[in-house]
N, C-alpha and C positions, 0 to 999 in steps of 0.2 A: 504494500500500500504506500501513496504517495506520503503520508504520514510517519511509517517508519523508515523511510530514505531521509527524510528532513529532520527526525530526532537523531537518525545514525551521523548525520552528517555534524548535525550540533554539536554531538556530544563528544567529535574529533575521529568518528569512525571514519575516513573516507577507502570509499572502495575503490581496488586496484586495477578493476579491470574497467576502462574506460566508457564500453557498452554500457554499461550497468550505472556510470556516472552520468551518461547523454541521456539513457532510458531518465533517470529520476530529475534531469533538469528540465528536459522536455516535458514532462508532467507537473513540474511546480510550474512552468512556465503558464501551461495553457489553466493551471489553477488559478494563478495569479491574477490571469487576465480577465477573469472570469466572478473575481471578488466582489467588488463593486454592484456588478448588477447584482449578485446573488444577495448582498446585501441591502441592496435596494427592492427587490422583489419581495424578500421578507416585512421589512418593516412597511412598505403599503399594506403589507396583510395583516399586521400587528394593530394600524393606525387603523384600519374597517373595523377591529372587536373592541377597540378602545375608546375611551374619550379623551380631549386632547392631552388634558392634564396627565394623565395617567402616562399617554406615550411618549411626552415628551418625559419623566421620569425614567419609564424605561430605555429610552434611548441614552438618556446620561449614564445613569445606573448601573445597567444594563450591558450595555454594546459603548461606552465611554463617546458616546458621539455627543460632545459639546458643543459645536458650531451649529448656531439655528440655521444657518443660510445651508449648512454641508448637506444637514438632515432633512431639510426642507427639500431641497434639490433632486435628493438621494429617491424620498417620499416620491417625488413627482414623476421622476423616471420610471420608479417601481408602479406606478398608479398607469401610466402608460403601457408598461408590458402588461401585467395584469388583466387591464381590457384585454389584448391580444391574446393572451391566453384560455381566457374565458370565451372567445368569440371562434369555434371551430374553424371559419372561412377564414380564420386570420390567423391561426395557428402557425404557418409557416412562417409568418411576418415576427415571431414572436421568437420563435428557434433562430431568425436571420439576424434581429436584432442582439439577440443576446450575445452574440460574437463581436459588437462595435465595442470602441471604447466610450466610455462614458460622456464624455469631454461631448460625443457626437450625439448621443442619447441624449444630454443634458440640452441641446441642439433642436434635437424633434420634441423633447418635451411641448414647447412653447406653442406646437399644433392643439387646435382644437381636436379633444376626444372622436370628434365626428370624422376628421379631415386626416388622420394620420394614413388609415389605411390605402387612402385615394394620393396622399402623397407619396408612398412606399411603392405602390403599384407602378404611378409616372417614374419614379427615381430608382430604376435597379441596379445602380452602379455605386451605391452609398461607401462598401464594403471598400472602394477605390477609391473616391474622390479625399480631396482633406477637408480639414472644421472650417479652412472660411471661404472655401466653394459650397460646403454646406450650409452655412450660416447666410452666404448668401441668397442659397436657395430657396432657405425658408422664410426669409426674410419677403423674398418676391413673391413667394405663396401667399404670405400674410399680406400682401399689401402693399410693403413699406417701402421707402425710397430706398434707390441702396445705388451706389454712385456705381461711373462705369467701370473703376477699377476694383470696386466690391469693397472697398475700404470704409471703417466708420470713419464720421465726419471729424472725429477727436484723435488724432494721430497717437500711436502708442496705447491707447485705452484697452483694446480689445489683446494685446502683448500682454499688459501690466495686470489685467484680470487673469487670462492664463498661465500668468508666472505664480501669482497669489493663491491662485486655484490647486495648483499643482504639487502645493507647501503643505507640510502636516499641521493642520490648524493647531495641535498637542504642542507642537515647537515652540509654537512664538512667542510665549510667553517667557521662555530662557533663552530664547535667540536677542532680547533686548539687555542690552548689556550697558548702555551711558544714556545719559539726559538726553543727548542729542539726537539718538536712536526713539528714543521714547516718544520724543516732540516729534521726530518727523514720522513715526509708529501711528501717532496718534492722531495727526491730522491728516495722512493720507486715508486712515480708518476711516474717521468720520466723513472725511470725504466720499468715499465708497457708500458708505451707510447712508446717505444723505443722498445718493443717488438713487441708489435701489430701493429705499422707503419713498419717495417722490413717483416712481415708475409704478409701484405695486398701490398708491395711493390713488392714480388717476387711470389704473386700467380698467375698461373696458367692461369688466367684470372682477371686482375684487376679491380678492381670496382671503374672507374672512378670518379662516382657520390659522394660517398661514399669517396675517396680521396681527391678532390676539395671541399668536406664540411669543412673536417677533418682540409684544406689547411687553410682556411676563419677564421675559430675558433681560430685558430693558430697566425692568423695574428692579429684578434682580440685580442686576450690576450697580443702581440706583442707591440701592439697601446697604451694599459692599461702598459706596465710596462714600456713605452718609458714616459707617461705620469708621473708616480709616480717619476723618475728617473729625468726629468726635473723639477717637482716641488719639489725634496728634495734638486736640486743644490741651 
């Protein structure tokens, strides 16, 4: 099992015979890549028996996923395959997609429940293309202006979210190391957050659930600097 190649390897067994080294990387490999969604597929099924309160606990608790945006994200992907999974005609869409990387999942999410399958059908090259041939594709599904070179309008934006994205949200808090880190930590943060609550505030359809989380986290951290602030008085 893929499990005891990864304890043997741990624990300083490594095996001599080279086969037997490619067999067990090739399998952590395609586990790997496979994490994500799996984790994501779970927790929209955890998030349908729960109320929110409860699964965002369990998501901390639980599975350590403390980033509301990760979890959120994570949820929405998972809430995507799901439909596909439950809907037989679209069953193959659902085995196709589970082999993207997330980054591109996190991509189709922003389709309407109704419109994924009719956009998967037009697009059978997903599996090839990259995230800002697809981003722009969805984008022109949706509507949206999207210039000729596919570029957003804010140069570096669409870099600077994928770099941030791609970081263990668990890190940052010991990757800030001086004042200076902390200051510009902290307002490129709120910059970020100020964007995306502004976007989720004036969409089209607001996701309540997903707001009132957003709300909680907020208040929490609230709590935490009300705390730090009366015991420096």
């Amino acid at each position: 099992m893929i499990t005891d190649f990864q304890e043997r390897v741990a624990s300083g067994d490594i095996p001599e015979d080279v086969a037997e080294i490619t067999s067990g990387c090739k399998q952590l490999l395609r586990v790997n890549s496979r994490v994500s969604q799996t984790i994501a597929v779970c927790i929209a099924a955890v998030y349908e028996r729960s109320d929110l309160k409860e699964w965002c606990r369990w998501c901390r608790d639980e599975l350590g996923l403390e980033s509301v945006s990760y979890r959120s994200h994570l949820a929405k992907v998972g809430k995507m395959l799901l439909n596909l999974l439950r809907d037989e005609s679209a069953l193959p869409y659902y085995t196709r997609l589970f082999e993207c990387d997330v980054a591109k999942l996190l991509t189709l999410s922003r389709l309407p429940e109704n419109e994924v399958v009719a956009f998967l059908s037009r697009n059978p090259d997903l599996e090839r293309v990259g995230r800002e041939e697809l981003r722009r594709r969805v984008a022109e599904w949706l509507g949206e202006e999207v210039s000729e070179a596919g570029q957003p309008e804010l140069p570096g934006f669409e870099a600077a979210l994928a770099a941030a994205a791609n970081l263990p949200v668990e890190s940052f808090a010991g990757a800030v190391k001086t004042p200076d880190q902390a200051e510009q930590a902290l307002y490129s943060g709120l910059g970020f957050l100020a964007a995306a609550l502004e976007y989720e505030k004036r969409a089209e359809t607001v996701d309540v659930k997903k707001l009132t989380e957003i709300k909680q986290e907020l208040l929490d951290e609230v709590a935490e600097i009300e705390a730090a602030i009366d015991k420096a008085l």
